[in-house]
N, C-alpha and C positions, 0 to 999 in steps of 0.2 A: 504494500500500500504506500505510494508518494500520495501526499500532501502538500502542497507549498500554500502561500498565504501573501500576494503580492497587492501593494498600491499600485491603483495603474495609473502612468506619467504617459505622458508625448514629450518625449525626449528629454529635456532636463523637468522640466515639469508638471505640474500634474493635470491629468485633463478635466476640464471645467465639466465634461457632457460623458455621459455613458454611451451616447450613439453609433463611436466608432467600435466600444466593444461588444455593443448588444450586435452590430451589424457585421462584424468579425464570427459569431458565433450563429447567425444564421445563416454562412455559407455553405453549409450541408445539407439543407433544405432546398435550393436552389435545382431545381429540375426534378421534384421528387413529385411521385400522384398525392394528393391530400392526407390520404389514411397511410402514407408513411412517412409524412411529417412530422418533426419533434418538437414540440411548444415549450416554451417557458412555464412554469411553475413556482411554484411559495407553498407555504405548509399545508395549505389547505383548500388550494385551485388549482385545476389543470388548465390548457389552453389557451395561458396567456399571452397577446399579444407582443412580438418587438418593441412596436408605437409604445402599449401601456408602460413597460419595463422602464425605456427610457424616460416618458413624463414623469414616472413615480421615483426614478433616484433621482434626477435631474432637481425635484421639484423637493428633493426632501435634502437641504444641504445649507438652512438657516445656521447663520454666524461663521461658518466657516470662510478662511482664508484661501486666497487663490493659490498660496504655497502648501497648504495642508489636501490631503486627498480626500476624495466627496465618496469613493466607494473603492472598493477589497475586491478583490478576486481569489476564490476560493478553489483549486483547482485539485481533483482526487482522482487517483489515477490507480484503480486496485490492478494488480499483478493478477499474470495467467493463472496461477494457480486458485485464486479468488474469484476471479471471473467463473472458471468453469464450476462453482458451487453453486451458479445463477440458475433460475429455470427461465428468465425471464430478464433478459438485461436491461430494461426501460424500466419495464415496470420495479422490477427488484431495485433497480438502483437509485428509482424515487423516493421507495420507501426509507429505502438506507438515507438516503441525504434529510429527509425529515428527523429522522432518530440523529444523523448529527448534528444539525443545527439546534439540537438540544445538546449533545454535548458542547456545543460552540459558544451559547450562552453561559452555561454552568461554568466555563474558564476564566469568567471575566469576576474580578475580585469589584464587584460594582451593585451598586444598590440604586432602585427608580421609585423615587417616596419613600425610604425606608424597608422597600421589600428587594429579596435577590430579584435580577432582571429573570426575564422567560423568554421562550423561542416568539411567544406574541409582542415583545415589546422592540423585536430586531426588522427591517423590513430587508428582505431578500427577494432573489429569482434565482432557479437554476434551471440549467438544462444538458438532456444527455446527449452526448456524441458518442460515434462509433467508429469512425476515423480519424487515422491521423495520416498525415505528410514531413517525410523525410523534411529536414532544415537545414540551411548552411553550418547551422553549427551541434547537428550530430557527427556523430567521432565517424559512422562509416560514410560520410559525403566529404568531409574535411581528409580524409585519409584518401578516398576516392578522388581528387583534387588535382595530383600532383598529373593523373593518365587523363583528367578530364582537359587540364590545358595544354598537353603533348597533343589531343585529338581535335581541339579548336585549333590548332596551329596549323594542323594539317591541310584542316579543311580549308583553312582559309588558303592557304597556301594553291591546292585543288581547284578552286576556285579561280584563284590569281590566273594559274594555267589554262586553264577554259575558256579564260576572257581576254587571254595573249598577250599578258602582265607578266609573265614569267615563262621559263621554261623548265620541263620535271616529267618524272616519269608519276602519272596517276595512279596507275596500277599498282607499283611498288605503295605508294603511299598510303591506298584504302587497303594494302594485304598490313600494310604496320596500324591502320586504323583499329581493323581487325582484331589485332594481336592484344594492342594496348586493351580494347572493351573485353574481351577473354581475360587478361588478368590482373583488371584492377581488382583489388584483397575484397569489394564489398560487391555480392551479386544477390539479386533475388530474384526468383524466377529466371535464373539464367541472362540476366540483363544487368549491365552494371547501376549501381544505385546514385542516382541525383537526386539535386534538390527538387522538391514537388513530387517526387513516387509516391503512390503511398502504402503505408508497411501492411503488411500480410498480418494475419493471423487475427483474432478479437481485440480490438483498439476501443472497447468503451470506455468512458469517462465521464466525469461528471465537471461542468464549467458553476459556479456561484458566484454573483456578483450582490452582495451585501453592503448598502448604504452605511458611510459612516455614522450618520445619526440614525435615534432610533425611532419609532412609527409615532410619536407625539413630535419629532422634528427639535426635542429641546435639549435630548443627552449624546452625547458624545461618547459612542463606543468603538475604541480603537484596536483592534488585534495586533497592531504594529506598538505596543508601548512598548518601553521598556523593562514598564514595571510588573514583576511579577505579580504580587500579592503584599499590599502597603497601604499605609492610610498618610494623607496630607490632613494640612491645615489650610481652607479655605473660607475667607470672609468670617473667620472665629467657629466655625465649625469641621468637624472630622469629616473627610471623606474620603472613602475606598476606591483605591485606584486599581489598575494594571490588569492583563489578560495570563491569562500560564497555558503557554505551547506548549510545552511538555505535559501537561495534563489532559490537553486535548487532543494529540497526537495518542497519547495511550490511552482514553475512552474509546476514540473512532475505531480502534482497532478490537476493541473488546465490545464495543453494540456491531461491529460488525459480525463479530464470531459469534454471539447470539441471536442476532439476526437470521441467518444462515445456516448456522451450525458447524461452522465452518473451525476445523481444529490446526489452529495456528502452528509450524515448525518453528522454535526458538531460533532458527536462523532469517526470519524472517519479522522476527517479532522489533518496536519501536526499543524494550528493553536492550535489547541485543547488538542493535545497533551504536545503542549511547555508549553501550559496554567496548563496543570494538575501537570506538573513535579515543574511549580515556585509560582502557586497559587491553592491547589484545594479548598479553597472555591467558588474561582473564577468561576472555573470549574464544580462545582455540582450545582454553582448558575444559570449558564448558559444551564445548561441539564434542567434545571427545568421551566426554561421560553421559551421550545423551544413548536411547537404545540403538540396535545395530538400524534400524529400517529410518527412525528417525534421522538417526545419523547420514544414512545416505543420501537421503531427501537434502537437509540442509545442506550434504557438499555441492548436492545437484544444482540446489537454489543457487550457491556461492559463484559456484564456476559462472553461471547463466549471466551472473552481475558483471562479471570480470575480476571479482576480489579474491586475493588468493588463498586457498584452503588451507596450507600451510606456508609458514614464512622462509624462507632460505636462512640459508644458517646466521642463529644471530650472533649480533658483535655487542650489541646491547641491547635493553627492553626500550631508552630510549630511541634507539634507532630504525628497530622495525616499528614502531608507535609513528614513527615521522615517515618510514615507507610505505608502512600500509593508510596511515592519515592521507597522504598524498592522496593516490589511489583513489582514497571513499571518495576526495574531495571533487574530485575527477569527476568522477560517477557522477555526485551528486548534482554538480555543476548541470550536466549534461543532463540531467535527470528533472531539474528546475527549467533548462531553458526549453525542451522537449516538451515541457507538462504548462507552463506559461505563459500567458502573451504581453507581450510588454505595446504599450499605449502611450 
């Protein structure tokens, strides 16, 4: 399960309208018969409008500054092995997003009159996708890179020759054309992988876009604080700040597994993770004592990330801490820009 939790900017700053990203998110709709169209959603509607989406965050962003962000994007991206516990990936994965926007409220260390907030007092939309498209800056397009500009060079070159700009053998050139699309390192379906493919296999996900303020238009609920769980002194009275990621990263993954039934591998788990980034001997110690079948799964899940199962010989615990840190960050990196859109 990724998670990320992004302000969305246009470029250095933040964008005033939701427009560009409600209309970012209906391009998958775009040529489809009605009854397999994906609507917008909130806790308790189906069928909602683009137009509505945008009038309602747009319209809900009283006091706020042009430097502070008017809405969140909540982006969840369950792994294969999650996906296939679905009977029903639309529908399954609305219900799921309703169960977490109650764990999303419950993170926020914040009271509305004296009571904790609730999933009613946030104003949201989400909606499900089922594809995705390779990006310039996945690892196998970026790797792919160095055969895609030997094979523009070509062509252009081919070109040049046809139009009696140059002289060359074409033949030779589309057999080296040839050669290069055969072995650039990333293919699928037999075709080397560019930007705009799009990847094989079950790509649903779920997109949320969540109003900074909440549905009275007068509290400020931020996911991006920095404050965990704190109280200020405001105008002579106490008040509770901050949101806790960590707390909401490991509910989403526990309403998810009772949601579904779905029996989590420790290698897989948000625990396990934090574990690998502050201790991995901690972490390979723990893969090691899990049962033999568990075990195997988790190395399976490992290898599929790219992280390595075990570390080459160490020289220190700080040092594979910093190579295998590398690594996650890697991943992760790649795993954020793949899962979110930047505005």
């Amino acid at each position: 399960m990724y998670i990320t939790i992004t302000p969305q900017k246009l470029g250095g700053t933040y964008s005033q309208s939701s427009a560009d990203f409600v209309g970012y998110l209906e391009k998958e709709n775009q040529g489809l018969e009605q009854q397999d169209v994906e609507h917008f959603f909130n806790q308790y509607g189906d069928e909602i409008s683009a137009e509505e989406v945008v009038k309602e965050i747009d319209g809900n962003t009283a006091k706020l500054k042009k430097k502070e962000p008017k809405f969140y994007s909540i982006t969840v991206s369950p792994s294969k092995y999650e996906l296939r516990k679905l009977q029903n990936n639309s529908q399954d994965l609305k219900t799921y997003t309703r169960e977490l926007m109650k764990d999303y409220v419950a993170s926020f260390n914040r009271e509305i009159n004296g009571r904790p907030i609730t999933v009613n007092d946030i104003k949201y939309y989400a909606k499900i996708e089922h594809q995705r498209k390779f990006k310039g800056t996945d690892i196998q397009v970026k790797e792919n890179q160095p055969f895609a500009t030997k094979i523009l060079q070509l062509k252009t070159d081919i070109r040049n020759i046809q139009e009696g700009r140059a002289d060359g053998n074409i033949k030779k050139m589309k057999k080296e054309i040839a050669n290069l699309e055969r072995n650039a390192p990333h293919q699928l379906n037999g075709k080397r992988i560019v930007q705009g493919m799009p990847k094989s296999g079950n790509q649903s996900h779920i997109h949320i876009i969540v109003s900074r303020k909440d549905v009275s238009n007068s509290v400020s609920l931020s996911p991006g604080s920095k404050h965990k769980a704190s109280e200020v002194e405001m105008h002579g009275k106490k008040v509770k700040r901050g949101f806790d990621r960590d707390t909401f990263f490991a509910k989403a993954e526990k309403t998810f597994d009772k949601t579904f039934g779905y029996k989590r591998n420790y290698a897989e788990t948000y625990r396990a993770k934090k574990t690998f980034v502050k201790n991995p001997n901690l972490y390979f110690a723990a893969l090691m004592k899990l049962p033999a079948n568990e075990k195997a799964l988790a190395f399976k899940m490992i290898t599929k990330t790219g992280l390595p199962v075990i570390p080459s010989i160490p020289v220190s615990q700080a040092q594979i801490a910093l190579r295998v840190f590398k690594r996650l960050r890697r991943g992760a990196e790649i795993t954020i820009k793949s899962s979110s859109i930047g505005i």
